[in-house]
N, C-alpha and C positions, 0 to 999 in steps of 0.2 A: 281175512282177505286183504286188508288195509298192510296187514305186517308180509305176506307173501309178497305183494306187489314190492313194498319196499327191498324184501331179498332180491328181488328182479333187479331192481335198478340199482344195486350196489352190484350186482354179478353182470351188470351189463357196462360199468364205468370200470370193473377190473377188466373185462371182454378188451374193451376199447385200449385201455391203460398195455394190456398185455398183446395188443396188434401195434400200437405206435411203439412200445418197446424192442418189438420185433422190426418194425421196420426203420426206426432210429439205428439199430444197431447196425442193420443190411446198409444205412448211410453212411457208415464210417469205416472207413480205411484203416487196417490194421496189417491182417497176414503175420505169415509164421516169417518175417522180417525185422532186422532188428532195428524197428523205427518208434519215435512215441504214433499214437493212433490221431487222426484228423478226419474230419468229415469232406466227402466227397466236394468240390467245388459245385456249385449250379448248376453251369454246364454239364459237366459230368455226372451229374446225379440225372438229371432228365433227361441223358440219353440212357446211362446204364441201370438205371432205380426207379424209372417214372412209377410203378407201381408202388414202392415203397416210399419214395416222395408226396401222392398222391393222399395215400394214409395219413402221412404226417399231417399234412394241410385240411385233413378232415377231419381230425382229434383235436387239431388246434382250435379249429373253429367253434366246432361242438361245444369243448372244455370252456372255452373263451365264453358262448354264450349263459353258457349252463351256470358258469359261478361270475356272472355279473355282478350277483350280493354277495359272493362269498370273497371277492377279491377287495375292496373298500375295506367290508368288515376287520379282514384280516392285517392290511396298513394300517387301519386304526391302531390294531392291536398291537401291533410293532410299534408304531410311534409312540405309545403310551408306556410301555414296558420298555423301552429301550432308551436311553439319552440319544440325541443325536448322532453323536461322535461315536457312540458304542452301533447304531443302528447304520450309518455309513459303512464304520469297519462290517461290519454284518454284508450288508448287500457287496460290498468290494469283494469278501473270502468266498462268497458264493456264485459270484462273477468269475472272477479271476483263478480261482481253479478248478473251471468246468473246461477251460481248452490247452493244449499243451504250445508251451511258447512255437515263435515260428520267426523265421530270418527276416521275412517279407513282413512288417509292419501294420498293412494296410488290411491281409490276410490274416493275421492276427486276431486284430480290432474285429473284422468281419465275424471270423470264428468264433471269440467269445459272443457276440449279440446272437450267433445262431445256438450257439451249448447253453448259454445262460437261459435262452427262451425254451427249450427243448425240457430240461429241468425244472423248468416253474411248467408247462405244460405237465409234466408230467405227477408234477406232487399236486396240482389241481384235481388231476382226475384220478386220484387214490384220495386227495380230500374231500371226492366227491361220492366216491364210493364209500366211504366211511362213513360219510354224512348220511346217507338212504339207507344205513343200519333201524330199523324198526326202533325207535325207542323200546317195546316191551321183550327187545331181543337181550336189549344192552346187561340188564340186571344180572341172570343166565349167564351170559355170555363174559360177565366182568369175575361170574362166580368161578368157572371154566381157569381163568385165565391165575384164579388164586390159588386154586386145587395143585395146578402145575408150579406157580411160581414162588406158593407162601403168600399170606396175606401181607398188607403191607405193616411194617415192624417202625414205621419212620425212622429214625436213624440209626437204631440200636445194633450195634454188630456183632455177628452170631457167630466166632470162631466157629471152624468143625472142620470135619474129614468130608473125602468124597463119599455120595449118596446115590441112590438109584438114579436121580435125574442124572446127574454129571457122568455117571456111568454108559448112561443110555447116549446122550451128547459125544463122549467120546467114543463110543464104538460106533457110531455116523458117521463122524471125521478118519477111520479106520479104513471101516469099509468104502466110504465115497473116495479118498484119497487113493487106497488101491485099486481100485475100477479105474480113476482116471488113470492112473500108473500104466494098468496095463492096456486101457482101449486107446485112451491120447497120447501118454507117454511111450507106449510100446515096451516097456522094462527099459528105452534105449536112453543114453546118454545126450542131451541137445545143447548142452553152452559150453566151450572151449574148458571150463574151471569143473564141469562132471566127467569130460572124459580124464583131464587129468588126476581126479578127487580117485576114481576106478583103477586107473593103471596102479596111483599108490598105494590104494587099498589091497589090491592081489599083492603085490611085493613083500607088505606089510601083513600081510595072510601069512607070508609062508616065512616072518620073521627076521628079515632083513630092510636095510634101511635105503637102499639105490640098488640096480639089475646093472648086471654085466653090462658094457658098451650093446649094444646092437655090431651084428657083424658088418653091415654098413651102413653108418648110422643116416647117409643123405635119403636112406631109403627106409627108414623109418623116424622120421622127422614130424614132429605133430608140437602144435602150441603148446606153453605153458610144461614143457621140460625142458630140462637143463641137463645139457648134453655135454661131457667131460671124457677124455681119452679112454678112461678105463671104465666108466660107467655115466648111466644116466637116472634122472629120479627127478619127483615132482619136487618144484618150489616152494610148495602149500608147506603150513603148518601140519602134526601129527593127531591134533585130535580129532577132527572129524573123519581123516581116512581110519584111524585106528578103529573107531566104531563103526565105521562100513565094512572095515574088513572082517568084522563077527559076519553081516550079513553074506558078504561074498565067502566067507565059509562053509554057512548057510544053502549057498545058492541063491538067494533071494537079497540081495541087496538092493534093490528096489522097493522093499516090502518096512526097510528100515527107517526111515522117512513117514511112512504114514504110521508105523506104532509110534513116531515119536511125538505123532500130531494128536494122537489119541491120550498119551499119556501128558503132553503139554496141557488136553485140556484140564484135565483134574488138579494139576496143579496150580492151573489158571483160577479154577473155582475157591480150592484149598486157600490161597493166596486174596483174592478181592475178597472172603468172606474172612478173612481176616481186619479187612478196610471199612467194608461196609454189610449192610443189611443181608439178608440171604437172598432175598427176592432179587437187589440190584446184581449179585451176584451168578443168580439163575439168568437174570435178564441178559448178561454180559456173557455167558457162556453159550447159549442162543447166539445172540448176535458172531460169537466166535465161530461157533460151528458150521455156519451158513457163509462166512467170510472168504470169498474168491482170495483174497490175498494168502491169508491163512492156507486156505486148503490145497491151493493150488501149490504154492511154497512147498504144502508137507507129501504133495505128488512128484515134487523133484527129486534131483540126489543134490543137491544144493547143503552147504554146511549151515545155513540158516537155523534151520529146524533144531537144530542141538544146541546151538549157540542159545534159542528161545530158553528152549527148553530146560538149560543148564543156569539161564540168568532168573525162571522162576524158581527155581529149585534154593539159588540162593536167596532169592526174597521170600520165599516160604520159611526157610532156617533163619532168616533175620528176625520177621515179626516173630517167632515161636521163641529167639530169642531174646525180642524186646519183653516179650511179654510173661516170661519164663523165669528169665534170665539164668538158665540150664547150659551151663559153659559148653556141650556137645557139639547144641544146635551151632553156637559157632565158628566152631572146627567146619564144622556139615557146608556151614554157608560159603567158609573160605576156602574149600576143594573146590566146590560147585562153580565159585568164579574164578579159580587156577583152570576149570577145563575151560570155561570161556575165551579166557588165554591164549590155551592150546591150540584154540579154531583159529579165530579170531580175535589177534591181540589185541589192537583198537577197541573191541567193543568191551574185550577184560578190563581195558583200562576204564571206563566209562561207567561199567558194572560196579566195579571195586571202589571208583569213585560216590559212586552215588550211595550204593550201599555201606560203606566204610562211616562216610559220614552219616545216616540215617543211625547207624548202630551206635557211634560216637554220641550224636546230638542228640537230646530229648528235651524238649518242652514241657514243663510243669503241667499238669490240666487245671485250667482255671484261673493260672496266673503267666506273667510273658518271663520268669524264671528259668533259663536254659541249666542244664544240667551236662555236664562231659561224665559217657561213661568208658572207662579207659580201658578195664579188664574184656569185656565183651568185647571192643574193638581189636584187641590184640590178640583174643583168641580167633577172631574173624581173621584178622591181616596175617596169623601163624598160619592157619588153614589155608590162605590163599598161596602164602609165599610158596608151600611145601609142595605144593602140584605146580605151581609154576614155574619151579628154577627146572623142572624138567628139560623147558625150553631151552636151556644153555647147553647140556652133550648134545641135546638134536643140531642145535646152531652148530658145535664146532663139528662135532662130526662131518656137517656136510657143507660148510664154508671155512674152517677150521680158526672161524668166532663165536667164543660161547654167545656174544652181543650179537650177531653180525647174522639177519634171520633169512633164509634162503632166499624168499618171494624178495627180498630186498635186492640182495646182489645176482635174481635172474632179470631186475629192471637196471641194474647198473650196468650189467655184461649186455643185452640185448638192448638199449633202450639209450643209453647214458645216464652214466654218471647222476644221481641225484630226481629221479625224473618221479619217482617214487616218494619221495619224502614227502613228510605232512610241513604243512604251511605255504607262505606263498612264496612268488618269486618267477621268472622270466623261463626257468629250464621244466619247471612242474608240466606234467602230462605229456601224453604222447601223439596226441594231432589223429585219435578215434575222427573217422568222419562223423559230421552228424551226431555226434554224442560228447567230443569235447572243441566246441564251435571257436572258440579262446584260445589262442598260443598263451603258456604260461597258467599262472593259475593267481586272481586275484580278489578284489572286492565286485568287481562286475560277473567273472566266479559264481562267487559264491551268491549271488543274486542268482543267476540261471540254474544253477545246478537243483537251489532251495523251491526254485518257479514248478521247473519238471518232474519233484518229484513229490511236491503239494497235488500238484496234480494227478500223477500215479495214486497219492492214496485217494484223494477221491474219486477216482475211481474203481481202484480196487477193495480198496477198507470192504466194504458191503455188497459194493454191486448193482446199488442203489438207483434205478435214473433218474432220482433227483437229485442226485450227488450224493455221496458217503459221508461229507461233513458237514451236511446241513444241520441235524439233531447237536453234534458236538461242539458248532461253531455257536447255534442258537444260547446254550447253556454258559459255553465259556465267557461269553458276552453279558450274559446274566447279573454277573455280581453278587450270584448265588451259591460260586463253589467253596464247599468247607474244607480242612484240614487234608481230610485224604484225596480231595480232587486237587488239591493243589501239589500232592507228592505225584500223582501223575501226569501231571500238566509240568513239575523239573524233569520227570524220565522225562520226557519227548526234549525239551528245548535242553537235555544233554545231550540226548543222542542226536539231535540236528545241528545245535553249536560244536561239539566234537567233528565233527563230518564237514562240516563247512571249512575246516582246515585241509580239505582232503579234496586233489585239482577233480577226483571225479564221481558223478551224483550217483554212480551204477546201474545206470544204462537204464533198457528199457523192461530186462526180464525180469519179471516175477515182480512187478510194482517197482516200488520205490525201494530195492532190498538192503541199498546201505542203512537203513533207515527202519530195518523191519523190527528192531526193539521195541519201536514205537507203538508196537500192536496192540498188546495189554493195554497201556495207556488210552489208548483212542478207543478202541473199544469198551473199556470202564466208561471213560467220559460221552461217549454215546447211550452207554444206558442209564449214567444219573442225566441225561438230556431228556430221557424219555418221561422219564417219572419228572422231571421239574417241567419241562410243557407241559405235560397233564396237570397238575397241579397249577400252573401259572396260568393256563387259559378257563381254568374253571374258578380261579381268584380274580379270571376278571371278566367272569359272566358268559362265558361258553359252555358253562356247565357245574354243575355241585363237584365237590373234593371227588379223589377217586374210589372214595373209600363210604361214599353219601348215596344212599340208594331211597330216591325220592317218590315219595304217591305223586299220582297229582295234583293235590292240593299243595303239598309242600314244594311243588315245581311252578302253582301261581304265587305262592307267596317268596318263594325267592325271587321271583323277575317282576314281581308287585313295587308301584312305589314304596310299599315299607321297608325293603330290602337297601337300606341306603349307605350300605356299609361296602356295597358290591356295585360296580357299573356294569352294567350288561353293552358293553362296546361290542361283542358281533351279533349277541342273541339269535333270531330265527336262522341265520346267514348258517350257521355251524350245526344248529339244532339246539339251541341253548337249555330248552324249553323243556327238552325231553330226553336227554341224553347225560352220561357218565363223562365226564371228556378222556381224563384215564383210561377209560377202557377204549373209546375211541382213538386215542392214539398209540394205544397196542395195537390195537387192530389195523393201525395205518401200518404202522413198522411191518407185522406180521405180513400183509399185503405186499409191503414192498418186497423183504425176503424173499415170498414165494416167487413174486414175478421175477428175482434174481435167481432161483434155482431155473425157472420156468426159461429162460432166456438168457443171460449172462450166463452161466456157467456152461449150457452147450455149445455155445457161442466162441467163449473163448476158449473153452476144450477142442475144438473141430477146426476153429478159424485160425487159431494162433500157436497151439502148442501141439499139434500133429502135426509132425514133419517140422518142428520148428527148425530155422536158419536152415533148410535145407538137409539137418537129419535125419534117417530112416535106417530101421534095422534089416532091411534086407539083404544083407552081407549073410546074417543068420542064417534066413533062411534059405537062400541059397547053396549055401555052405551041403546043406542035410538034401535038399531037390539033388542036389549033384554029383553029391559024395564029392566033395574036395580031399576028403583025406589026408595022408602026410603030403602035402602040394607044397608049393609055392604062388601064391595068388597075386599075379601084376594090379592094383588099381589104379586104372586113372582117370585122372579128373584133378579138382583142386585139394591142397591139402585137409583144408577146410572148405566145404563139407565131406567130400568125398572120401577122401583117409582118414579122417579123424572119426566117420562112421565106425570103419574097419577095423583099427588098430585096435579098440577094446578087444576084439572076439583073438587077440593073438595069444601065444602060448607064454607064460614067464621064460621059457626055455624055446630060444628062439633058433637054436642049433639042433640040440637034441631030439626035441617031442615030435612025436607023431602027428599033433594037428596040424591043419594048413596053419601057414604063414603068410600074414598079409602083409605086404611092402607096396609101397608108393610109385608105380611108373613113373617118375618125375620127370626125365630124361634118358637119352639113349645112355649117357654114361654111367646114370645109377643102373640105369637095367645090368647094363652089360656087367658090372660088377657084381650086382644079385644075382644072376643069371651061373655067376660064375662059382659064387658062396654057396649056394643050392644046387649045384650043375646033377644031384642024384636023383632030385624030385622031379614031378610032373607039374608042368606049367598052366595055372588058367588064368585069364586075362578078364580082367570085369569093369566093366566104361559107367563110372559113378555118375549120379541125377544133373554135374552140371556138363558132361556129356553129353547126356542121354535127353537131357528134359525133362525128366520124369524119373522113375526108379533106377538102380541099378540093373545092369544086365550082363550076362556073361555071352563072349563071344566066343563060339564055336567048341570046341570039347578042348581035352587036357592034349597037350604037346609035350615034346622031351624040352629041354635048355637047347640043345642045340635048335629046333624046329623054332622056338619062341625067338631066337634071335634072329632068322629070317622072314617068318611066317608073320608075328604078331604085329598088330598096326603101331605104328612107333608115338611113342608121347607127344601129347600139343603139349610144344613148348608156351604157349603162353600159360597155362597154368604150372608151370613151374615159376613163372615172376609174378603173377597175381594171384589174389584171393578172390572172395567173395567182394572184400570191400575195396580190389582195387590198390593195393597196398602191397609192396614187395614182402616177399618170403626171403628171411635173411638164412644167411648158408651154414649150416649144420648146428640149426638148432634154434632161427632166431625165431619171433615173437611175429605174428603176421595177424590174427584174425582181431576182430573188431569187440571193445566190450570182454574183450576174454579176461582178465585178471581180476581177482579179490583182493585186496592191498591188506597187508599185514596180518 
């Protein structure tokens, strides 16, 4: 009876946990906008949220009273385990990136006391649900937890392949990524850098490296191409469209992205169980699988996922060849970072850095002995170089310098001069509203850029709402990390110090994504966070080791004066008496998870990435409701969103083919020149969402070119000089939407 009642009240503190979650969320400002997220003002919440306001102020309470022992206890427990100076920084990173920076100062300050309070609200009440776990559940329940993850191995590290669990893990992240694909993502392209990734990729389908000019090119004009008398073609680098264009071979290049998140995770596994224990490695692979950042990432057409994907592949081929030393593996490793290259050169460098020297340097075990190993690095740096100089015919070919890399001289030609380049200086960035706040690019930079997108990961890393780096910050602080937390604590502060050369943080989509290397990392370090709390709060009287399954006699002799080897600082407060702490703070974790599938992620499926910036594929279906056929199709509205919908569904064969052909109403004198290039086809006219308000819509049936030049409503000239953000549209072929560029 005694252990029922207690499932009550742990299934009533998640109840609670997972209504303030719900309504914390309905508090904050987000939408399919390209803005960081903020919580509603006061005002504005109690007229627009009072019933979600209402909740909050009653979980607060509750929670507040409910762990009167259990908040004391817990400072204790801090203070004791932490120096001061380690326990300031502690509360500071927990503070300060629960809100995203803000102009207004005052608003700021406000906002962090409201996120930082919301956060501890929230990890209360899952501390408090974990705590009404029945003591004679925990034993059971810790066994459950070994079945799946391996018992614990303490630090012994279990090389191996993927296994049934990792298997299972990856075809979740498959499957969940292709549902969102296709219910949130629609299969459609939403940030200025996927419809160009698309257009490259068809071209590159059919084995060429730039399409004919457009017959006029003012009327098919869309971001992030580069537009030249005889032809036009993406700025991007080759290797991410080349690998989309298998899927749009396929048909399904939407579908490329989520096998690549299925297959990232296996090597994610292959790779940590290289580092560490098998359990931390299960543990980490969980925590991946359920990762909004992660998954969401591998639901885009974004080049991210490959770039991950290609930088584990090479750190799988390193350690097999640290440990091997089987000359193949590092051929293997130095392709694997020439395609990183190919995507994204920046992060190749960064890759080949980090990895070049791991493979170089080795440490004695046992003594502070360095050793250089030179053959293994050369065979790595041969591998890498031989996929990388690839990058020089793509350069001349299409700027006619092997050096000289497209995405560069489409910011010189459109932007000026230099505006692109890494480091700092007075000409760096392009004056993004809202996203690059600084003319120039400097050390004040690089403080804002590091602010917004500490903050992206904690929120996305997990999903968590206690924050996604509370477990990683608690551990790093520790003074407990060994060898291999320290190789992923240089990945992160390379991939961050590299970037910090770089005028911009990458906006607001898909987290922090100049920064998404840092994924592996932070999630490793989050689940040796899990196993060292468990262990750290049961070393100081919250509970026996995780691995100590206690009678009750042996649970009054541990909190008995004779136990004087242990201070029981939270005792009854946590359950000390009668609980695993281990298993309890699986159980928290796990808690938290579910309430992030539970909430976070239809959340930010529904709220923010359907219809994101204004994107929607209903051009498609229109296209088949109407029979557009061999047409000519006017859209108008803004280039972005409204064309840049469009242009995907066009033909490589923009003369010849029989499908419609979508062109830009821009103004009367594009029309009348497309009008005039097509004078054979039948004309439909479609008034895109920032027309309309809402969907696309076609107006009235097909007309001949002659009828369309008197008959059809003529273009609002103002969306021929504005966008979305307000920003001129430069004339045949400039750069106009917001956040749209990948740099290098």
């Amino acid at each position: 009876m005694r252990e029922s009642a207690g499932w009550g009240r742990a299934a009533a503190w998640l109840a609670l946990a997972l209504a303030g979650g719900v309504a914390v969320l309905r508090l904050i400002e987000a939408g399919p906008h390209v803005r960081y997220q903020h919580f509603r003002p006061l005002g504005r919440a109690m007229a627009d949220r009072p019933v979600e306001l209402l909740i909050v102020v009653v979980q607060t309470t509750v929670v507040l009273w409910a762990a009167r022992s259990l908040v004391p206890a817990a400072w204790r427990w801090l203070t004791r385990t932490y120096p001061p100076w380690r326990l300031a920084l502690l509360v500071a990173a927990f503070a300060l990136s629960s809100a995203a920076l803000s102009k207004d100062v005052v608003a700021y300050a406000a906002e962090i006391v409201v996120a930082t309070a919301v956060q501890l609200i929230a990890l209360l009440a899952v501390l408090l649900a974990v705590r009404a776990i029945p003591a004679g559940a925990l034993p059971p329940l810790g066994r459950r937890f070994d079945r799946m993850l391996g018992a614990p191995a303490g630090d012994a590290v279990e090389p191996g392949g993927p296994d049934r669990f990792a298997c299972l893990a990856a075809a979740w992240v498959v499957a969940v990524a292709a549902v969102l694909a296709v219910v949130s993502y629609e299969r459609h392209p939403h940030i200025p850098d996927e419809v160009s990734y698309l257009l490259q990729a068809r071209y590159l389908a059919h084995g060429v490296l730039a399409m004919p000019a457009p017959p006029v090119p003012a009327a098919f004009n869309v971001d992030l191409m580069q537009y030249e008398p005889t032809r036009w073609f993406s700025p991007f680098p080759p290797g991410w469209p080349a690998l989309l264009a298998l899927g749009e071979l396929a048909g399904v290049p939407w579908l490329v992205n989520p096998v690549l998140g299925g297959l990232t995770v296996l090597l994610a596994y292959v790779f940590l169980r290289e580092l560490y224990a098998r359990r931390t490695a299960r543990v980490a692979v969980l925590l991946l699988a359920v990762s909004p950042w992660f998954v969401f990432m591998t639901m885009s057409l974004m080049s991210h996922s490959f770039s991950l994907f290609c930088t584990l592949a090479a750190a799988v081929a390193v350690t097999r060849l640290r440990r091997t030393g089987v000359a193949w593996w590092g051929w293997l490793g130095g392709v694997a970072i020439g395609l990183v290259s190919l995507m994204r050169p920046l992060e190749g460098v960064v890759v080949a850095g980090l990895l070049g020297l791991w493979t170089l340097v080795r440490a004695g075990e046992g003594e502070r002995r360095i050793t250089l190993r030179i053959v293994p690095a050369v065979h790595l740096a041969l591998g890498a170089v031989l996929v990388t100089v690839a990058n020089l015919p793509y350069n001349a070919r299409l700027t006619g310098s092997p050096t000289r890399f497209p995405v560069m001289a489409y910011f010189d030609a459109y932007y000026g001069p230099g505006v692109n380049d890494l480091g700092f200086g007075a000409n760096r960035g392009v004056g993004w509203a809202g996203l690059d706040p600084l003319p120039g690019h400097g050390s004040v930079d690089v403080v804002i850029n590091a602010a917004l997108n500490t903050f992206a990961v904690n929120v996305e890393l997990l999903g968590w709402a206690t924050g996604s780096l509370l477990v990683l910050a608690l551990f790093a602080l520790s003074g407990r990390m060994r060898r291999s937390d320290w190789l992923m604590a240089a990945a992160i502060a390379a991939v961050v110090g590299v970037h910090s050369l770089y005028w911009f943080s990458g906006g607001p989509d898909f987290g922090a994504r100049y920064w998404y290397l840092i994924l592996i990392p932070c999630i490793a370090l989050s689940a040796r966070g899990l196993e060292w709390v468990g262990g750290a709060l049961a070393r100081s009287g919250w509970g026996p080791p995780p691995d100590f399954e206690a009678t009750g006699a042996e649970r009054d002799v541990r909190h008995s004066g004779d136990a004087r080897d242990i201070e029981p600082t939270l005792g009854p407060a946590w359950g000390a008496d009668d609980s695993l702490s281990g298993v309890r703070v699986l159980a928290a974790a796990t808690a938290l998870s579910l309430l992030a599938l539970a909430t976070f992620f239809p959340w930010r499926a529904a709220d923010k990435y359907h219809h994101y910036r204004g994107m929607r594929p209903d051009v498609r279906t229109l296209a088949r409701e109407h029979g557009f056929g061999r047409s000519v199709v006017l859209v108008q509205g803004r280039r972005f969103p409204d064309y840049a919908s469009a242009v995907i569904y066009n033909p490589l064969d923009l003369r010849g083919s029989s499908a419609p052909v979508y062109v830009w109403d821009r103004n009367t004198d594009t029309r009348r020149a497309t009008l005039r290039e097509y004078g054979d086809r039948p004309v439909w006219v479609v008034q895109g969402p920032s027309v309309t308000g809402a969907g696309y819509r076609v107006l009235g049936a097909a007309m001949s070119a002659a009828e369309a030049e008197v008959r059809a409503p003529p273009p609002n000239p103002d969306f021929d000089r504005t966008e979305g953000n307000a920003r001129g549209v430069l004339p045949a072929g400039g750069s106009g939407s917001a956040a749209s560029g990948e740099h290098r």
